[in-house]
N, C-alpha and C positions, 0 to 999 in steps of 0.2 A: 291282230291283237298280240302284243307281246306276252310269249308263254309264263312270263313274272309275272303278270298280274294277279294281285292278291286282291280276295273280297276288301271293298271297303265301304262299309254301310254308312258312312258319315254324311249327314246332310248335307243335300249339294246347293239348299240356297243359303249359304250364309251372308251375312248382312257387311261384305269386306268393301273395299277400297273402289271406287268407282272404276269403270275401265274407261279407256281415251275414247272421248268421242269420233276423234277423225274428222271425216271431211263433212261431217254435219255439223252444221251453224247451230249452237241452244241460242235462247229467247233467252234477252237481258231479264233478269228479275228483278219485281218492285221489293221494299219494304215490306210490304202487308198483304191481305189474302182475306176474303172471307174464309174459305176451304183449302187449308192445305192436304193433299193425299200423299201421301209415302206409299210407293208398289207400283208398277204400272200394268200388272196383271192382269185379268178378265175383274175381276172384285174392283180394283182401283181405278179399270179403267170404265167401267158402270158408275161408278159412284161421280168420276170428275165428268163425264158426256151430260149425266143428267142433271147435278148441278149447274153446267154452267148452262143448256140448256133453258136451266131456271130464269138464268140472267145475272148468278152470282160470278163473283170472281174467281175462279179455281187454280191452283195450281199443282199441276202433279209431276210429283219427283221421282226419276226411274234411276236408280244406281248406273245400271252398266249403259253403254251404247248401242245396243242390240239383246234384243232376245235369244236366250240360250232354250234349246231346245227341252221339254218338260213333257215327261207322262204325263197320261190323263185328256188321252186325244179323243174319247169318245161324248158324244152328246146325247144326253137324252134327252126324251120329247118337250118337258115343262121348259126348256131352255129358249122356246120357241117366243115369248109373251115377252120375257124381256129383249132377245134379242128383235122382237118388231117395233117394241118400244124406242128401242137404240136406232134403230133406221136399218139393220144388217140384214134382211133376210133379203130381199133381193140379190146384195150382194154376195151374199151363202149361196143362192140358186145359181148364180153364173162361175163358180169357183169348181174346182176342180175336187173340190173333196169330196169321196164317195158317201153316198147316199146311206143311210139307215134306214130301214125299216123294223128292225125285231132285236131280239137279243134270243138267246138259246142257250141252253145248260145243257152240258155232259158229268156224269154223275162220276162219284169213285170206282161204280163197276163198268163205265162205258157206255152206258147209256143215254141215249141222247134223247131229250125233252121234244118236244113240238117245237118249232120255233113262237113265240108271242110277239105276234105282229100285231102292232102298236095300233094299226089305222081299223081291226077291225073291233075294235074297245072303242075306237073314237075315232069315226071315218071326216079326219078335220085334218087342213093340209099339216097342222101341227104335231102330228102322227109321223110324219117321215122328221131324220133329222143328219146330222153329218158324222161321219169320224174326220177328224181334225189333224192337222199338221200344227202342234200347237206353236211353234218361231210365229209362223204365218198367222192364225190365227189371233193370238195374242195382239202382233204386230198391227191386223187389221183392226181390232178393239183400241186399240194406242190411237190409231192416226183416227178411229171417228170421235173418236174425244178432244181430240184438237181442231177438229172441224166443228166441232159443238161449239169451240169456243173456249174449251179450257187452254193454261198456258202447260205445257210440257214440256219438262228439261231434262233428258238424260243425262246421264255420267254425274250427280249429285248424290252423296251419301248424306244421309240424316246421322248427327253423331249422337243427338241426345231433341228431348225437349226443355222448350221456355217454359218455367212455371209462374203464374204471378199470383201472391195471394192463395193458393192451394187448386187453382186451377190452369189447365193446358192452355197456355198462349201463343204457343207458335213453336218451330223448331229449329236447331241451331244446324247446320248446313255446311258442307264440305265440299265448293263447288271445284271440277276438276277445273285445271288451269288458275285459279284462286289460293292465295298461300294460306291465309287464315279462313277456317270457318266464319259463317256470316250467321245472324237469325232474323229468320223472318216471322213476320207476326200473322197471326190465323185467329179466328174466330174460333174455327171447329180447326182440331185437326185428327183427321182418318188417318189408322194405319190396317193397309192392304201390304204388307210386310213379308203374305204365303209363312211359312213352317219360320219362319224366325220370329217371327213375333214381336215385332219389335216394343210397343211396349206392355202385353203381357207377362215377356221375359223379365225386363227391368222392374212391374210391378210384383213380381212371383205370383201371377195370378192363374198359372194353367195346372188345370188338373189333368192327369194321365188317367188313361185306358188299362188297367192292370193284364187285363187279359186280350189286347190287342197291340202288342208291340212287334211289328210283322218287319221283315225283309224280304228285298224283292232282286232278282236278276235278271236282267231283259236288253233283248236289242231288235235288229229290224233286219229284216230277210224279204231278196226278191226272187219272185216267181215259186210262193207258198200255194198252196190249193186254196182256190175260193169258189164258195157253192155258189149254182148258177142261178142265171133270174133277180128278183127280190131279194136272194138272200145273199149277193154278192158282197154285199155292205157289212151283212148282219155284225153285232159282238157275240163272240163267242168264252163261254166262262165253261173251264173246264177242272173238275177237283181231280186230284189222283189218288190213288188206292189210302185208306184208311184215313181221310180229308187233311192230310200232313201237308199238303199244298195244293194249289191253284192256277193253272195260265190264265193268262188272256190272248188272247187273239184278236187283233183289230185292224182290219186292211185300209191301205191306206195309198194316197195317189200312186201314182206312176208303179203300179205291180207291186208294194212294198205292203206289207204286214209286220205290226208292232206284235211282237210275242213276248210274253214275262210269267214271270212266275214267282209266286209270293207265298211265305212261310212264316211259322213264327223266328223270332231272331233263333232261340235255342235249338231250332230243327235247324235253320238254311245254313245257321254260323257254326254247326256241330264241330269237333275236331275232327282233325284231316280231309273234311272233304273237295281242299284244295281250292284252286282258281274259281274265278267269279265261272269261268266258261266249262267248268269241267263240275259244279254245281249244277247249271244249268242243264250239261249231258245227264247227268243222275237224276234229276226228276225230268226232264223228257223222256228218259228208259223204263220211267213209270206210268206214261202216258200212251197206248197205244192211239189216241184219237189225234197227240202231238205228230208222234211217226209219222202219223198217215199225212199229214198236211203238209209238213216238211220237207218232205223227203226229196221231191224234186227243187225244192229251192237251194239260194245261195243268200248264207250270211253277206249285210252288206253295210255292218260298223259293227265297231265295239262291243263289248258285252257290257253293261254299265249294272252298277248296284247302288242302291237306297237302302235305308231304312226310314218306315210311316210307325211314328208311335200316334196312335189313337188319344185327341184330350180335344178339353173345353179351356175358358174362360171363365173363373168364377163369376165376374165382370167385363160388362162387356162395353161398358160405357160409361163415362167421368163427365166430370165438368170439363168443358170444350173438347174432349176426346171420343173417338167409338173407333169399333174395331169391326172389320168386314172380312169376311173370304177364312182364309187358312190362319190369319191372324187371330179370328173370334176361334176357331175349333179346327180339328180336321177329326174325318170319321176314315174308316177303312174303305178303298175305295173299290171294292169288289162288285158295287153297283154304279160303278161311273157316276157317284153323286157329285164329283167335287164342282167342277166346271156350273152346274146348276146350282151348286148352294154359293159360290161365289160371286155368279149374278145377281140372282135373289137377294143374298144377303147388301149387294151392294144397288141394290134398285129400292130395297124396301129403307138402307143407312138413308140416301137421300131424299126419299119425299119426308123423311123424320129432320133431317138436317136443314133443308128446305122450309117444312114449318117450324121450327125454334129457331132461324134464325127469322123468321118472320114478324116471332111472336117475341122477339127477344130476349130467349130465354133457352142457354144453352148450358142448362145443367144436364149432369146424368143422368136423372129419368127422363128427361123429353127427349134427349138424343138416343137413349135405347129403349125406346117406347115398344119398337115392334119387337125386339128380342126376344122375349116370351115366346110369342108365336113363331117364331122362326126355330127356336131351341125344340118345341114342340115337333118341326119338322125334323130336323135332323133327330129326333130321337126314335122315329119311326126307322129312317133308314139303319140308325145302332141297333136298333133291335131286330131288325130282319138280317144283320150283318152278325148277327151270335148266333140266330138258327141257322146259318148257311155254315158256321165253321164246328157247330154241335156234333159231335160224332153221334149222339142218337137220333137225330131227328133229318126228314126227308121228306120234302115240299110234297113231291109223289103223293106218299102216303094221305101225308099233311091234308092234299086239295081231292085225295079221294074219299076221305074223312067226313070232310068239309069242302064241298062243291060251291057252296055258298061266299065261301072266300075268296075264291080266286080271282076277283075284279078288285078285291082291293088290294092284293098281291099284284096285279097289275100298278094300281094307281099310286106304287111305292115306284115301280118298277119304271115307271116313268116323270116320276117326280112329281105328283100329284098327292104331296104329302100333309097339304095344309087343311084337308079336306077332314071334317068328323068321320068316327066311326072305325076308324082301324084300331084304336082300342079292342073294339069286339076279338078283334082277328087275332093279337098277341094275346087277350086273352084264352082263347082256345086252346094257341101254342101250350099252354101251359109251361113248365120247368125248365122250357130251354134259352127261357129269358136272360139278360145280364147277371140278376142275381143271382144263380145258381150253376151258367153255363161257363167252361171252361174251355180254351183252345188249345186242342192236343199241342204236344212241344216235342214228345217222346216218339 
């Protein structure tokens, strides 16, 4: 890594210029589409397998020629229903990505939690799950969506949408190798866009996270410490002294462990505390449970940095438009929600897309019919994501308190968020809810 390197928290998916496809042939494209999808992500590529599955026409447009590598390699358990719906879990079983069973917390003063192993809350094969190589991953979501039957053209940028009438018609297209943009016409058109938003942005329709505007610096190291057995797999979520930041630790094929670490932007971007990698050294030297793990490995890339601002979608759905994955929201991802709510949200976009266009009737409420419920989901995980960064409050305590909770701390923990009753459980939390909680910065 070059000693210049300066932090730069600038979002790394920006919505730019297609890249060459190379020695890949794209599929000519018609005029028209039931479903156009913009994204070819885990979210976009849910929504185009299961549409066309339906027997609709799909087509889904991926910017670049390949998948560029993405945090967010961990899976949890709820990820299991869609991905058997998609046809992938056999193919999960035969891959090489290490196994999950649990997740485990190391606290600000080092201490280490039980691990909670998923399978004995729910002794169902859906218990065990993967950490992820997400190029690969991703890659493998793409190609079963074109075995489903959707049409798939990389290297296309969307420049803008068709409007006809005050509703989404289709969108206007930058094919590489093509001198003018073209449009094509769509019934619905999804945008699976991840952190750009595509047109959330253009509607100004995202609201921020005031007290969740995190940055993170992380890279991959082989030959890390990984605990034996069961727990070889495990995620490990580690705060450091006075909950000013966070690692993760997630192993990952071939000897390689993703390690990062996330703060608020005014703690990580402080002044002077130089290079992305010399960041990194200073909250590892506050981590004795990091040392210990580390210490016989070897860095083996770059040190890379983000920034995750926390927001919604005031709307999440128009006439002929909806919006799935990191384009409807993104939350803080200290509980590996994202990869699961971008399924989800793009399993539940389609059986909704599915029936209106059935029913012939592709206004904004029929296409964001399940919304509601899915907003409902994600707002459990925001709420368990302000106790975790609460400087007064401490699960420990929390579940010694309240012994009665701790299965539905589970059933967040593994994404089993749609379920009644965890009401109860933040109600107890009492004051360290959104409204009133704050995320250290100092």
């Amino acid at each position: 890594m070059p000693e210049t390197l300066e932090p730069n928290f600038e979002e790394e998916r920006k919505f730019s210029d297609p890249l060459p496809a190379g020695e890949v042939k794209q599929p000519e494209l018609d005029d028209a589409y039931d479903v156009v999808v913009v994204g070819g992500g885990p979210a976009g590529a849910t929504v185009a397998a299961l549409l066309a599955d339906f027997g609709h026409a799909v087509l889904l447009l991926e910017r670049s020629g390949q998948h560029r590598f993405h945090v967010g390699e961990s899976l949890i358990p709820e990820t299991y229903w869609t991905l058997k719906r998609l046809g992938l879990i056999e193919q999960l079983k035969q891959s090489a990505f290490p196994k999950k069973y649990s997740v485990q917390f190391i606290n600000e003063h080092n201490k280490e939690s039980a691990p909670f192993y998923f399978d004995k809350y729910n002794p169902h094969e859906s218990s065990q799950t993967w950490q992820v190589v997400r190029a690969e991953f991703d890659q493998m979501m793409l190609e079963n969506a074109r075995q489903q039957g959707a049409t798939v053209h990389c290297a296309a940028q969307v420049r803008d949408l068709v409007l006809d009438g005050g509703r989404c018609a289709g969108v206007r297209v930058k094919v590489a190798g093509e001198e003018a943009p073209r449009d094509i016409r769509a019934r619905v058109v999804v945008d699976a866009t991840g952190q750009s938003a595509f047109i959330a942005s253009r509607l100004k329709l995202k609201s921020m996270e005031p007290h969740l505007k995190m940055g993170s610096v992380w890279s991959y190291f082989r030959g890390a410490q990984r605990d034996p057995g069961k727990d070889e797999g495990a995620t490990l979520i580690i705060q450091t002294p006075g909950k000013k930041s966070w690692f993760w630790y997630i192993p990952l094929p071939d000897d390689v462990v993703s390690v990062g670490v996330t703060g608020s932007m005014s703690y990580m971007l402080a002044q002077n505390r130089g290079t992305a990698e010399e960041i990194f050294a200073q909250e590892m030297g506050r981590s004795p449970a990091i040392q210990q793990r580390l210490a016989a490995s070897q860095r083996c890339d770059d040190f890379h940095t983000t920034r995750d601002y926390s927001y919604s979608s005031r709307q999440g759905a128009g006439d002929g438009w909806v919006l799935v994955g990191d384009a409807f929201g993104f939350i803080d991802p200290v509980y590996s929600s994202g990869v699961f709510l971008a399924l989800k949200s793009g399993e539940m976009a389609a059986d909704a897309i599915h029936a209106a266009i059935e029913q012939n009737d592709l206004g904004g409420r029929r296409l964001g019919c399940w919304q509601e419920e899915f907003r409902g989901g994600v707002e459990s995980f925001r709420k368990l994501v302000y106790a975790f960064y609460s400087a007064e409050f401490s699960f420990a305590k929390f579940l010694k308190a309240h012994p009665e909770f701790r299965d539905h701390l589970v059933d967040i923990l593994i994404g089993d968020v749609f379920k009644p009753g965890l009401d109860e459980m933040f109600a107890a939390m009492g004051d360290v809810l959104p409204q009133t909680c704050t995320v250290s910065e100092s």
